[in-house]
N, C-alpha and C positions, 0 to 999 in steps of 0.2 A: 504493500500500500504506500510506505514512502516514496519507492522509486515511482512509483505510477504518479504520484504527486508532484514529485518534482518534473519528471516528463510534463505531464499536462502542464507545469509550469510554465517549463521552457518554450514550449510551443505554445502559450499564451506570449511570453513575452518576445517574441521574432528572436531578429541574429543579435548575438554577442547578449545574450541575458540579462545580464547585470545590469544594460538600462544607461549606464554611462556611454555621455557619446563620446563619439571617434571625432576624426579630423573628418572621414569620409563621410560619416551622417552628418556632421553639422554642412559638407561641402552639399548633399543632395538635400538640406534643407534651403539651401541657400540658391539651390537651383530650384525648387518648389515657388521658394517665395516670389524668387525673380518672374517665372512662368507667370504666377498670381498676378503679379504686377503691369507684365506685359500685358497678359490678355484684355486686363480691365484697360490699360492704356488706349490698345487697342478698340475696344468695343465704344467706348465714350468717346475716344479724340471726336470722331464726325460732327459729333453735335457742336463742340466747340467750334468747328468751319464752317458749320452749317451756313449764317449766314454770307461768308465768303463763294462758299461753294453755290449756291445760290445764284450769288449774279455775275458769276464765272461763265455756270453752265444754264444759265436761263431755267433754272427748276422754279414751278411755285411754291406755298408754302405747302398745298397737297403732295404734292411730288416729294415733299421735301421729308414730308412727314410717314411717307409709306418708305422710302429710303432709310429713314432713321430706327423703320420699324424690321428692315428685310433681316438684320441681323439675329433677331429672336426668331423670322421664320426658318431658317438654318438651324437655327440653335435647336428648337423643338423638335424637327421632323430628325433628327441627326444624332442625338442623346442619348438614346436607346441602342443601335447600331456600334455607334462609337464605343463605347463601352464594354460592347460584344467584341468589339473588335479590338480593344486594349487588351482584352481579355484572352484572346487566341493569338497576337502576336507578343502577348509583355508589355510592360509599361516604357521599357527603354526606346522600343521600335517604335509604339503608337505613339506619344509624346514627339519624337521628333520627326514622325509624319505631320501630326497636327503643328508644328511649329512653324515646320515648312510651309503647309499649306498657308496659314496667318501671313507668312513673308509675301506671298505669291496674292494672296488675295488683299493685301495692303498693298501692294506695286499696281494691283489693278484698280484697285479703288483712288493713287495718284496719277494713274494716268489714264482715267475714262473723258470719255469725251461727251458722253450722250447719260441723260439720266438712269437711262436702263442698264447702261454697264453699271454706272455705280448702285444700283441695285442689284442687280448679279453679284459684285462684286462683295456687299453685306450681306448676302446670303452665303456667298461659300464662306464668308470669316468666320460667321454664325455654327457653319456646317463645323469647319475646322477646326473649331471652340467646344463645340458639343460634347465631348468625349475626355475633356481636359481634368475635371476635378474629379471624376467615376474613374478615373485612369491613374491622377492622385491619390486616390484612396484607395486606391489598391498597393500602389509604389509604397505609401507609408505603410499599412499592414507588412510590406515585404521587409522594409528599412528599418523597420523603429520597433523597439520593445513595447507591451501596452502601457507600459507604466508612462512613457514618452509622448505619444498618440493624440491624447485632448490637445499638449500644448503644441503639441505640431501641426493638429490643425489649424490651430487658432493661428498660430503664427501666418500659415497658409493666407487664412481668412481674414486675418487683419492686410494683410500684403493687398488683395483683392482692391482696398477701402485705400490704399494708396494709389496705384495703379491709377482709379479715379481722380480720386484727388490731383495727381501729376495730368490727370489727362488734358482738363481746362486749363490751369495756368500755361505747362510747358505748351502744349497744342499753341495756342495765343500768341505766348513767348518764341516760337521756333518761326512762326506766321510771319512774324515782321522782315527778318531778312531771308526765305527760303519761300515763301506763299505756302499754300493749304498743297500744292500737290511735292516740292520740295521736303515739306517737315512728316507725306505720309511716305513719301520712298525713305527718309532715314528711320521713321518708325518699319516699314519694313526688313529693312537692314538689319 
């Protein structure tokens, strides 16, 4: 019965048991948070060019508003999938397919020309995004002891809440010397 106990320990608490981290978990928290940050960069910049964007590309404010909305349609129809799919290749491979795809559909989203690309273009971010935190929570289960877990995701989740945060100011800030499709190809980057 001890040994059974301390088993079912270990494998409650993931690799290296004891719960203290490494240089390597603190390095793939730090790659979690960054991802976090990103994404949300990503998903709100638009709104901050919105108005830019606007009388760039002749959008009204409806055009403007299904644009701003395309990204949640990705994101819904996509979530489910993605996740099955983090799930059958790993979180190392799925993560930086979704990363890439964010890069590819942020260079499209700076260099559309017509309203409808740049709604295609917040639809695939959406799609690419979708699978992002279902992919995370699987990576920490693999990464982190339970005892580590709450505050890893919090860290995650607070990171999310920066992301935004940086989205309006720096978005604004980048605006002035690069324009709205300049500061989305270095956000792609």
């Amino acid at each position: 019965p001890a040994q059974r106990r301390a088993h079912e320990r270990s494998a409650d608490d993931g690799p290296e048991s004891p719960g203290r981290p490494t240089h390597v978990r603190n390095a793939v928290l730090a790659a979690f948070a960054g991802g976090a940050i990103l994404s949300y960069l990503l998903r709100v910049s638009v709104a901050a060019a919105a108005t830019t964007i606007q009388a760039d590309l002749h959008v009204s404010n409806l055009e403007m508003g299904d644009i701003l909305s395309a990204f949640f349609v990705g994101y819904l129809w996509v979530q489910i999938p993605a996740g099955w799919l983090g799930h059958r290749l790993g979180a190392r491979l799925a993560l930086t397919i979704m990363g890439l795809s964010w890069a590819v559909a942020m260079a499209v989203t700076a260099t559309a020309q017509t309203p409808l690309v740049l709604y295609c273009s917040r639809v695939a971010l959406g799609a690419g995004q979708a699978g992002l935190f279902a992919v995370t929570i699987m990576a920490i289960r693999d990464w982190f002891p339970a005892s580590r877990r709450g505050m890893t995701s919090a860290t995650i989740t607070s990171c999310r809440s920066v992301g935004a945060l940086l989205a309006n100011g720096l978005t604004v800030r980048l605006m002035v010397p690069f324009g709205w499709r300049g500061t989305f190809l270095i956000y792609s980057g």
